[in-house]
N, C-alpha and C positions, 0 to 999 in steps of 0.2 A: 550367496550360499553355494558354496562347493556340492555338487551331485556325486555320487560315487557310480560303478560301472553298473553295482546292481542296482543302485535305484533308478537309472535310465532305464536297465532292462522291465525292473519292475513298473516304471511310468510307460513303458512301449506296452506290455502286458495288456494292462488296464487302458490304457488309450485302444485296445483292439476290442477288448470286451467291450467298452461304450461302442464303438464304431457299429460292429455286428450286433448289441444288440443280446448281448449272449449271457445266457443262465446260468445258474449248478445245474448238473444234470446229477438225478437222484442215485443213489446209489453205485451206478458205474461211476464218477468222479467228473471234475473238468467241468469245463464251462462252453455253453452251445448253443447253437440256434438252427432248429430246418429251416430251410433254405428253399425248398420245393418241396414238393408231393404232388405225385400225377395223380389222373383221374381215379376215382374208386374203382374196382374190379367187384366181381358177382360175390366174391368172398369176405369183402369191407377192409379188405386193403388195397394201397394206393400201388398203383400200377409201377412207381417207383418213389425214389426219397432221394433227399442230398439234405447233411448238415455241414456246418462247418462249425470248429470245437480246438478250442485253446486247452493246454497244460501247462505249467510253468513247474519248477522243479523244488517249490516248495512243500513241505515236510503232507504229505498226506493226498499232496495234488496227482493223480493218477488215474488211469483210466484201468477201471477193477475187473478182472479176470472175468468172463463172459461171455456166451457162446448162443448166436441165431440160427434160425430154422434154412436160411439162403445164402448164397456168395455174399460176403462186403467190399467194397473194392474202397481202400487207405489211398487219397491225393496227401503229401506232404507241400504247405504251402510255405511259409515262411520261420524264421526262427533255429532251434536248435536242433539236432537228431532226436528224431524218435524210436526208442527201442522196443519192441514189440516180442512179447513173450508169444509163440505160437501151440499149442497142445492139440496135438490129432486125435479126431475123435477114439472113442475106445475101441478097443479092439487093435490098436493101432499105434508103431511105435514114434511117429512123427514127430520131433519138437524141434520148432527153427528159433531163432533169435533173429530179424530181419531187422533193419535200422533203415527209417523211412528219414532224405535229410536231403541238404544240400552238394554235397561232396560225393558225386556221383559218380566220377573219374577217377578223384585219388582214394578215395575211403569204402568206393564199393554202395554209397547210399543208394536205395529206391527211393523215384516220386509219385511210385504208384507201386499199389501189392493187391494182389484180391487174397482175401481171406476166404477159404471154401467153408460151405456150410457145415457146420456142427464143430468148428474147431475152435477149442476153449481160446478169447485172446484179451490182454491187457499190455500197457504201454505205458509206458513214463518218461519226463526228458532225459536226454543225455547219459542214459544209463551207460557206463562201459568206453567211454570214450574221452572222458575229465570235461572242462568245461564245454561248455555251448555255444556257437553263434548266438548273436546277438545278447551277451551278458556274458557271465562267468560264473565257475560256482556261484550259487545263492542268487541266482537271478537268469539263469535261462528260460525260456520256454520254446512252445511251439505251434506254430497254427497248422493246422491240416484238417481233411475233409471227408467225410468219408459215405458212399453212395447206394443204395441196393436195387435191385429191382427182381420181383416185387419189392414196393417198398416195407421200411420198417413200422412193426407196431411193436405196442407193450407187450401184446400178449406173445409175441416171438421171443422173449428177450430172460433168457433162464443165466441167475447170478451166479457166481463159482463159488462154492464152497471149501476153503482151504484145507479143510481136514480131507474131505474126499476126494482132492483134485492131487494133495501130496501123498496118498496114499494108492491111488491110480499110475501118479509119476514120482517118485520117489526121489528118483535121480535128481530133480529140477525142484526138490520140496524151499529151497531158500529162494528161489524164484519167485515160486508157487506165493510164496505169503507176505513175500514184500508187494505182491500184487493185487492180495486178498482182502477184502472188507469184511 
């Protein structure tokens, strides 16, 4: 039987999900697993965290606009560019587009970004760039990591609303909702 490029990409995908182990993560998108979590602190969160979390560039796979109470700091491990919408807290005119990837010479990629606290972010493959390493249209994805300390809980973890988040940023509203759940 003939494979085609995406179904390699998409049998690399899921051969990393089995490998790691790795879940849907609820409403921010993508599939993950912690990886650590330090000691408890006096306040019942972990002194720090690390996941590691696949996306692949099929139709809904994304990591949904979203914003913590601390620094996150984005490892890009393997796979395709990751494009990261960034939105500064309010008050504040801030909005990047960083591309976390491999091509870090010619394409200008990060293999590390910290996200500072309170700033709205979501991410999807290969935004903006055509195909992906490792697959092609219809079959890129991405493995990358991403770490806090203090670590992460639930209760840090507030969703983005697209009506409020394009009405805040205006400029960035198609952005805004190809990112929003």
């Amino acid at each position: 039987m003939r494979r085609e490029v995406g179904d390699e990409a998409h049998a690399t995908a899921e051969a990393l999900a089995a490998h790691f182990g790795l879940e849907p993560l609820p409403r921010e998108g993508g599939r993950f697993r912690r990886l650590w979590a330090g000691p408890e602190r006096s306040d019942g969160r972990p002194e720090g965290s690390a996941i590691v979390m696949l996306l692949t560039d099929e139709p809904g796979d994304y990591c949904a606009l979203h914003r913590l109470p601390d620094d996150e700091v984005w490892h890009y491990y393997l796979g395709a560019p990751l494009q990261l919408l960034l939105l500064g807290p309010e008050g504040r005119t801030t909005v990047r587009t960083p591309v976390l990837g491999p091509d870090v010479l010619g394409a200008g990629h990060q293999v590390q970004l910290t996200v500072p606290a309170g700033t709205w972010m979501g991410a999807r493959v290969g935004a903006g760039d055509g195909a992906g390493a490792e697959g092609s249209a219809g079959g890129a994805w991405a493995l990358f990591g991403c770490t806090m300390a203090p670590g992460y809980t639930d209760a840090g973890y507030e969703h983005g609303d697209a009506d409020a988040l394009s009405r805040a940023y205006p400029e960035h509203e198609r952005l805004i909702r190809e990112l929003a759940r």
